[in-house]
Biopython code that builds the backbone (N, CA, C, O; Angstrom):
import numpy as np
from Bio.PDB.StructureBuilder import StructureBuilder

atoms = [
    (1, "UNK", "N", (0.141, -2.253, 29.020)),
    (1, "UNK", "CA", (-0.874, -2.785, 28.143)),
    (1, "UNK", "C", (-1.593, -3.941, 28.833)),
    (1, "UNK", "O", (-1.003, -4.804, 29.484)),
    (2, "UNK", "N", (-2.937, -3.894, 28.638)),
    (2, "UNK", "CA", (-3.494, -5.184, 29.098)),
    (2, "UNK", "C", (-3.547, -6.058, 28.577)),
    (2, "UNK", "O", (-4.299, -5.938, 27.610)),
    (3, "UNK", "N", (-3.008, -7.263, 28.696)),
    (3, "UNK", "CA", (-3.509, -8.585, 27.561)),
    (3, "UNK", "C", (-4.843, -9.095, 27.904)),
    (3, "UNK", "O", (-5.317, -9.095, 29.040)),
    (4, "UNK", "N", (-5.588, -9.662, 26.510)),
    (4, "UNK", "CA", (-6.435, -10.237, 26.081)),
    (4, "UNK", "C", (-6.527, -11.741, 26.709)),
    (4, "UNK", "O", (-6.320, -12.518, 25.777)),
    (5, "UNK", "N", (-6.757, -12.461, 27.924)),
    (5, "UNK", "CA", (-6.357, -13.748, 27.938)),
    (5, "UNK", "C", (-6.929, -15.009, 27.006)),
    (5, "UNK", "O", (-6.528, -16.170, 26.925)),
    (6, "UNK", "N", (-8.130, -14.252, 26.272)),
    (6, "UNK", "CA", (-8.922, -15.752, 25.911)),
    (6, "UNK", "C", (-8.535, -15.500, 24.085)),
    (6, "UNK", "O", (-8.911, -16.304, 23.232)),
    (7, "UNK", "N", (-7.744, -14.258, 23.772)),
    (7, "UNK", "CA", (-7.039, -14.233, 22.389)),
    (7, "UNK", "C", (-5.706, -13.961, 22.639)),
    (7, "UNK", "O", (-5.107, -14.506, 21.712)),
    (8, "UNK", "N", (-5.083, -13.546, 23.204)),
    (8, "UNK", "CA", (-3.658, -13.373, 23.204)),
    (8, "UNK", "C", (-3.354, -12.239, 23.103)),
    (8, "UNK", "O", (-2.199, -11.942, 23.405)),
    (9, "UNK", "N", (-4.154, -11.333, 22.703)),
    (9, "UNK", "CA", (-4.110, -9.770, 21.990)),
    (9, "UNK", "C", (-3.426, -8.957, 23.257)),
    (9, "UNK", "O", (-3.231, -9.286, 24.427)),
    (10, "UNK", "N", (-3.199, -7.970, 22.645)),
    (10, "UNK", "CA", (-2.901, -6.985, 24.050)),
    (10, "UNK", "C", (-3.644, -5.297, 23.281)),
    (10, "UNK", "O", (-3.377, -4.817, 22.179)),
    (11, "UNK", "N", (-4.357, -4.888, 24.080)),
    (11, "UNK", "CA", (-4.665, -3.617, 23.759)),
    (11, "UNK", "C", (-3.853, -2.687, 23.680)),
    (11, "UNK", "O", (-2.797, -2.627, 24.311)),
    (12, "UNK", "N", (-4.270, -1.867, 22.894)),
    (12, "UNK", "CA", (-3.191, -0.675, 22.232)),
    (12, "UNK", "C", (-3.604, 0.505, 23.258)),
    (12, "UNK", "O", (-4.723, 0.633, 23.754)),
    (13, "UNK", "N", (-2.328, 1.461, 23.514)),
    (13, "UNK", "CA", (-2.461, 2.561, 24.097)),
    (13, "UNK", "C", (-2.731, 3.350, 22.781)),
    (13, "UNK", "O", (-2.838, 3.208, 21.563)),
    (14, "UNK", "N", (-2.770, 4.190, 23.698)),
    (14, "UNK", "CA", (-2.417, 5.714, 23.095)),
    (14, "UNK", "C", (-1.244, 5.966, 22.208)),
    (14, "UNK", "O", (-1.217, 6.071, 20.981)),
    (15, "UNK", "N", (-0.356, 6.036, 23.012)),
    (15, "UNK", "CA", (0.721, 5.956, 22.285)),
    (15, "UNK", "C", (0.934, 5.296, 21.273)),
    (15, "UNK", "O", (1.108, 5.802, 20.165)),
    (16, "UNK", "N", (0.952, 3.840, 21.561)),
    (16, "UNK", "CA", (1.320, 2.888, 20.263)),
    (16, "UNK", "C", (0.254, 3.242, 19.101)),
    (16, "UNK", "O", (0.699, 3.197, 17.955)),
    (17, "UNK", "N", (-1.173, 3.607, 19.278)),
    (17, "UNK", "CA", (-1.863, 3.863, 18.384)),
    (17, "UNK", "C", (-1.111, 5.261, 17.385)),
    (17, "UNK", "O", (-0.849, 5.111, 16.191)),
    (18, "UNK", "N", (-0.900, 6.326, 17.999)),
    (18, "UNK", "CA", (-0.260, 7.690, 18.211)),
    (18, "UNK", "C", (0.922, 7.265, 16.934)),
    (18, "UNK", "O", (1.244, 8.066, 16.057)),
    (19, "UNK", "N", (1.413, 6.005, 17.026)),
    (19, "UNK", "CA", (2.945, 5.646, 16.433)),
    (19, "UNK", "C", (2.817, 4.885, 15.305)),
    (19, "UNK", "O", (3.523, 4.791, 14.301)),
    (20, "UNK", "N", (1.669, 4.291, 15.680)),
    (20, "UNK", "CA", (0.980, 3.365, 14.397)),
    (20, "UNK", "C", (0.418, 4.228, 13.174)),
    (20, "UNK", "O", (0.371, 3.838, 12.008)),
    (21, "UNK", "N", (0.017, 5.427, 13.634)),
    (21, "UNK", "CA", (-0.375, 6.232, 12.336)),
    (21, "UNK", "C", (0.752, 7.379, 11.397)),
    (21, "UNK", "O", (0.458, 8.299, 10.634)),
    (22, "UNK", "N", (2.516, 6.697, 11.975)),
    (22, "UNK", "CA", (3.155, 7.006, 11.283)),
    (22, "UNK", "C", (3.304, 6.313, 10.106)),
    (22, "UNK", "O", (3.771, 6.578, 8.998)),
    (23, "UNK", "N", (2.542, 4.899, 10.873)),
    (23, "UNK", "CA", (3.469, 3.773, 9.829)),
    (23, "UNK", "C", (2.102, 3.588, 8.007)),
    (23, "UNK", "O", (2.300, 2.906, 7.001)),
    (24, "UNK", "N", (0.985, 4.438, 8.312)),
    (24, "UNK", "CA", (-0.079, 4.448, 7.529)),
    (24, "UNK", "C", (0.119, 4.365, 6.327)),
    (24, "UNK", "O", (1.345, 4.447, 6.251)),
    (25, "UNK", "N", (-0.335, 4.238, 5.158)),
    (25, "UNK", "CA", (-0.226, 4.158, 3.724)),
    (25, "UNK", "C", (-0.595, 5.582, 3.559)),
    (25, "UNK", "O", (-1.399, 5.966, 4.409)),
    (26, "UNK", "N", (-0.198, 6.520, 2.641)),
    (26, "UNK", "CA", (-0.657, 7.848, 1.932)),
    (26, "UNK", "C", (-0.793, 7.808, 0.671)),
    (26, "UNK", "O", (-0.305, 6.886, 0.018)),
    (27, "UNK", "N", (-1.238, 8.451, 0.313)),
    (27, "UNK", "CA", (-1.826, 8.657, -1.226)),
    (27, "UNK", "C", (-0.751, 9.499, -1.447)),
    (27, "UNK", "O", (-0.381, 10.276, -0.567)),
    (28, "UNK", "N", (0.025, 9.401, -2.992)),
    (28, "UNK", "CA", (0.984, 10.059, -3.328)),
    (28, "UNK", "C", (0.972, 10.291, -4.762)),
    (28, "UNK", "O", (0.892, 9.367, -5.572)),
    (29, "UNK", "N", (1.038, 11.297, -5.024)),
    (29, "UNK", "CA", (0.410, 11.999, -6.801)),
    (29, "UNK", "C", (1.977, 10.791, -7.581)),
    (29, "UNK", "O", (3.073, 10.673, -7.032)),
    (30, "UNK", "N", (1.734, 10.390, -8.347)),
    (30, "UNK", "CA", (2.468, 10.002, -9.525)),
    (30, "UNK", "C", (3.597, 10.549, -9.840)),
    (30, "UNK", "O", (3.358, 11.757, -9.804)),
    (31, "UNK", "N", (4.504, 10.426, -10.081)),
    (31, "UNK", "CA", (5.812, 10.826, -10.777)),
    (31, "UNK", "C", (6.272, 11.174, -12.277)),
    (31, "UNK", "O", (6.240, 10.264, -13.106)),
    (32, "UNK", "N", (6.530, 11.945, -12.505)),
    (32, "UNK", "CA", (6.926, 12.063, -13.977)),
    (32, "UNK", "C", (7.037, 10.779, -14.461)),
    (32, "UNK", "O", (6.288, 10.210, -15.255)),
    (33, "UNK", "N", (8.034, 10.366, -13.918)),
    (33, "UNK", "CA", (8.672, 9.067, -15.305)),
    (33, "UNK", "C", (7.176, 8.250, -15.118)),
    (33, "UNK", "O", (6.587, 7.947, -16.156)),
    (34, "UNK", "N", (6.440, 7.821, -13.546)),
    (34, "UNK", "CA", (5.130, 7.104, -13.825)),
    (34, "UNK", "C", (4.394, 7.881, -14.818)),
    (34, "UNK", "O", (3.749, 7.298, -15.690)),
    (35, "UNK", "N", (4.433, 8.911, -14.763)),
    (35, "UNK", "CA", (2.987, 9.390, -15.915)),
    (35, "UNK", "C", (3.296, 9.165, -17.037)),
    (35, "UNK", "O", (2.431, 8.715, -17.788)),
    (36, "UNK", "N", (4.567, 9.391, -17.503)),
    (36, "UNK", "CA", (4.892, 8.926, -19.092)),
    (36, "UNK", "C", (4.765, 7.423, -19.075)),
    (36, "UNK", "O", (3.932, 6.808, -19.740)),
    (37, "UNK", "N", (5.376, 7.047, -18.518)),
    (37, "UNK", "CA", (5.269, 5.616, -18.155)),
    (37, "UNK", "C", (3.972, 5.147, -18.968)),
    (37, "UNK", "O", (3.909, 4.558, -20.047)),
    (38, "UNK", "N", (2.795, 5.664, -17.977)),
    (38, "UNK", "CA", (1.344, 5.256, -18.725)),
    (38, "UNK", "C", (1.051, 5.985, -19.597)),
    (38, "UNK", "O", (0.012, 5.438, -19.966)),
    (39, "UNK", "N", (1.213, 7.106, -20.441)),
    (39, "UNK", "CA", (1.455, 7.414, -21.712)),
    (39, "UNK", "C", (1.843, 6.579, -22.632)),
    (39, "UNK", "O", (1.421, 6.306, -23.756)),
    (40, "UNK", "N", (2.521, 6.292, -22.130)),
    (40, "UNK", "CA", (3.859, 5.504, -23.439)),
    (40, "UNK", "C", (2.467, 3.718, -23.708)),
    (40, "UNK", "O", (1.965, 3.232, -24.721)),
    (41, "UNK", "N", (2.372, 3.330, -22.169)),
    (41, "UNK", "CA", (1.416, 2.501, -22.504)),
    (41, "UNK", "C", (0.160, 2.385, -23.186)),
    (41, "UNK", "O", (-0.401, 1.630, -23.980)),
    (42, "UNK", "N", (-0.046, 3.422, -22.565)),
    (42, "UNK", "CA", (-1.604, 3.908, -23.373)),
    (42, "UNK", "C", (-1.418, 3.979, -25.046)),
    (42, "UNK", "O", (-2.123, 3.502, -25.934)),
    (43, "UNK", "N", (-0.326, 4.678, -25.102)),
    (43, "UNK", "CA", (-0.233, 4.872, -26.909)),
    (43, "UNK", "C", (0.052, 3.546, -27.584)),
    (43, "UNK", "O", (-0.357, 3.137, -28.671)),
    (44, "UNK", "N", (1.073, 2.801, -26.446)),
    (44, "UNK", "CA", (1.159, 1.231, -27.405)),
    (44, "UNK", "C", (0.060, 0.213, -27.721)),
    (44, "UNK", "O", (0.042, -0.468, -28.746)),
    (45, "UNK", "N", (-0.753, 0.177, -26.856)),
    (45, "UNK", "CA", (-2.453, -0.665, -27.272)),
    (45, "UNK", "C", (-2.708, 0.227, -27.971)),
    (45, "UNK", "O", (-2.761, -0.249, -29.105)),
    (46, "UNK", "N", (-3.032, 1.917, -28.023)),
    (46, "UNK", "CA", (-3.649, 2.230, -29.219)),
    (46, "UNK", "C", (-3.305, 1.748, -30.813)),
    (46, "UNK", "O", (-4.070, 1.515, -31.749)),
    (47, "UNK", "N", (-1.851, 1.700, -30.716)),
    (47, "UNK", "CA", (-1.652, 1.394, -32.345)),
    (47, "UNK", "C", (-1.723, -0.051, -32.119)),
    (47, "UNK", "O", (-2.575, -0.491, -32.891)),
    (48, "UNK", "N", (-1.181, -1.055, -31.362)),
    (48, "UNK", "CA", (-1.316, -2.123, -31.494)),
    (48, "UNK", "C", (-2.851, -2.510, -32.081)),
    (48, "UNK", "O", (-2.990, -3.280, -33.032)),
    (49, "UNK", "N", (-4.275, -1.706, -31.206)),
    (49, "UNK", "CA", (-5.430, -2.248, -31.998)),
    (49, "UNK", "C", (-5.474, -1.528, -33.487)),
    (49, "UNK", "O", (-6.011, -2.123, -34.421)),
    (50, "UNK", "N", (-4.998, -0.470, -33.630)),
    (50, "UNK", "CA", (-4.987, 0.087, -34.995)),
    (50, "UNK", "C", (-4.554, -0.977, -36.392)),
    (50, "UNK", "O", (-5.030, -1.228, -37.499)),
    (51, "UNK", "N", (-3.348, -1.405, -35.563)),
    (51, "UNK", "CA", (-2.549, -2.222, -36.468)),
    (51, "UNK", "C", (-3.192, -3.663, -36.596)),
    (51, "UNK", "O", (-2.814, -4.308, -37.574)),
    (52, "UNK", "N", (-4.058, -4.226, -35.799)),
    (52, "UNK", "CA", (-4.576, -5.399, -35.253)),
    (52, "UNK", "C", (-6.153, -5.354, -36.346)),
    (52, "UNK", "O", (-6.689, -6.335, -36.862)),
    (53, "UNK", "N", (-6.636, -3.779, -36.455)),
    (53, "UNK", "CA", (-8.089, -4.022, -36.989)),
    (53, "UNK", "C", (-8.661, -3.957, -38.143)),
    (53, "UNK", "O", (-9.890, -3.954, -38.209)),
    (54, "UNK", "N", (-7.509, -3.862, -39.792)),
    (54, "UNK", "CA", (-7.680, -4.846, -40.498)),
    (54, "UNK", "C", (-7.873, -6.163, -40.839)),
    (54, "UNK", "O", (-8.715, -6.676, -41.575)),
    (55, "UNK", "N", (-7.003, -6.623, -40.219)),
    (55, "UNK", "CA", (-6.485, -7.905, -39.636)),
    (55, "UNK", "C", (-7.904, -8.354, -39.199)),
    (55, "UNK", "O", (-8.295, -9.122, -40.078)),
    (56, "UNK", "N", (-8.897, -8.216, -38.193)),
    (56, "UNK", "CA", (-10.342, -8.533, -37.449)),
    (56, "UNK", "C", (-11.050, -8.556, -38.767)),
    (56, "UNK", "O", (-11.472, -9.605, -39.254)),
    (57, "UNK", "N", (-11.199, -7.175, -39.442)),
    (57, "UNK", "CA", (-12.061, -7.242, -40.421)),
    (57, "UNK", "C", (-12.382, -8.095, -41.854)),
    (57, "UNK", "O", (-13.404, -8.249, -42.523)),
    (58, "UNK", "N", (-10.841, -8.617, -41.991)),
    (58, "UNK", "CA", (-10.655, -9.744, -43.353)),
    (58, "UNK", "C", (-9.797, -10.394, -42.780)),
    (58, "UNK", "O", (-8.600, -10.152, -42.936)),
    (59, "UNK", "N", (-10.311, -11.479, -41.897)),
    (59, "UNK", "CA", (-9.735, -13.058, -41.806)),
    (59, "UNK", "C", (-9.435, -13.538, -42.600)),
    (59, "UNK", "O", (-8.350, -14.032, -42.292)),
    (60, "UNK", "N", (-9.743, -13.863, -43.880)),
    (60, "UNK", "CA", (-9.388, -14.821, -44.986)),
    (60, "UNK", "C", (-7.903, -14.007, -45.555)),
    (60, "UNK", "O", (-6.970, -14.673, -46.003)),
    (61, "UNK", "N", (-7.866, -12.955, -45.490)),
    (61, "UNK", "CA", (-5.961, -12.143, -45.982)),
    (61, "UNK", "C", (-5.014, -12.729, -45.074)),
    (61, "UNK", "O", (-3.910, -12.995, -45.548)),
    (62, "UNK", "N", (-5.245, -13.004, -43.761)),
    (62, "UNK", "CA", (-4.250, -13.468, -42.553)),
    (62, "UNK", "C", (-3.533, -14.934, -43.271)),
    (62, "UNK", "O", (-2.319, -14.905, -43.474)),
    (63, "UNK", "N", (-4.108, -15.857, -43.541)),
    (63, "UNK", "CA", (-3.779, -17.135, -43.999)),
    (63, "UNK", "C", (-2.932, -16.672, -44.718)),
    (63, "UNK", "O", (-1.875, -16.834, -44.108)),
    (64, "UNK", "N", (-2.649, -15.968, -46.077)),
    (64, "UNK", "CA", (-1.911, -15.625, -47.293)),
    (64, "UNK", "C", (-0.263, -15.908, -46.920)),
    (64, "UNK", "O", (0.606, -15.702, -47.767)),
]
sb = StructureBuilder()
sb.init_structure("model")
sb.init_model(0)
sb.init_chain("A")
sb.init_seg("    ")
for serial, (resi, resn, name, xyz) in enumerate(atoms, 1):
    if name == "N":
        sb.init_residue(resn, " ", resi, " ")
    sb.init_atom(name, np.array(xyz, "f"), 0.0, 1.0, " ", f" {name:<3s}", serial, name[0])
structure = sb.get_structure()
């Protein structure tokens, strides 16, 4: 490898490049338990605003 003298760097071969694209991030489809996972979330804000939007509509009942 050659080093860089005025950064310190050293240029990449082939190889090391070659080895570096084992180490890459991939895109990987979701997992069961993740997909319910966000199911389960998704459904809990739904009722939470359900349950929440009487409540918005008559402020003055909340005090009681």
């Amino acid at each position: 490898m050659i080093k860089d003298r005025a950064f310190g760097r050293q240029d990449s071969t082939a190889a090391a490049r070659e080895a570096n694209k084992m180490f890459r991030k991939v895109e990987t489809t979701p997992s069961d338990h993740a997909k319910a996972d966000k199911a389960f979330q998704a459904n809990r804000e739904r009722l939470k605003a359900e349950r929440l939007a009487p409540e918005s509509k008559h402020p003055a009942n909340k005090a009681r």
